[in-house]
C-alpha positions in Angstrom: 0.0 0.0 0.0 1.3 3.4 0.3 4.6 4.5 0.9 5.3 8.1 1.9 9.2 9.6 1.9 9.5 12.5 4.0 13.1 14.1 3.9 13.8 16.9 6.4 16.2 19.0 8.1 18.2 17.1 10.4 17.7 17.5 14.0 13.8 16.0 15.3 13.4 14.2 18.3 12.2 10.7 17.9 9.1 11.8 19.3 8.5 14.6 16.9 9.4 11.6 14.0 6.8 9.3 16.0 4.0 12.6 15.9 4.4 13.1 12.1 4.4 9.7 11.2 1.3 9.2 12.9 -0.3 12.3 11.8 0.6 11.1 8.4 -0.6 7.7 8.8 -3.9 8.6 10.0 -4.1 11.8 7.4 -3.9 8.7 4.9 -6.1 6.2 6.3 -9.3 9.4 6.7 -8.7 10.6 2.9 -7.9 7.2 1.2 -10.2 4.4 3.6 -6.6 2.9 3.8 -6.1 0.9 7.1 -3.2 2.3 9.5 -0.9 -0.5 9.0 -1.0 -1.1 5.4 0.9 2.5 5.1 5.0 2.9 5.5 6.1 5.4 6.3 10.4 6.8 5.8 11.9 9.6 7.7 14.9 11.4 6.3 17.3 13.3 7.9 18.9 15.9 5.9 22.2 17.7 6.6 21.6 21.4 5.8 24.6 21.0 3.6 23.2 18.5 1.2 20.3 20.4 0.6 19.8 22.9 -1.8 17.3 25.4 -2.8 17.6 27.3 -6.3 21.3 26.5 -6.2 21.7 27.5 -2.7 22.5 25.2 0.2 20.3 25.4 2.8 23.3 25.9 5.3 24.3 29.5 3.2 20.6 30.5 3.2 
């Protein structure tokens, strides 16, 4: 079933992580009538230095 890739700025508490996840999962399962645990899921963590915006790392921003 679904899979959802969330990349991010580095530097969330696994409880934050935990919070979107869920508010993601359950966003998913009102919208799509997709049960809870048929959706995955992935957290990213993101140096600001590998991430770039026009051009820009988000470091120099």
């Amino acid at each position: 079933m679904p899979v959802v890739q969330i990349a991010m700025y580095k530097g969330r508490t696994p409880d934050q992580k935990a919070a979107i996840a869920e508010a993601v999962t359950k966003a998913i399962s009102k919208t799509a009538g997709i049960p809870d645990d048929a959706t995955t899921i992935i957290i990213q963590d993101v140096e600001k230095h590998d991430w770039a915006v026009g051009g820009v790392q988000a470091s120099k921003q």
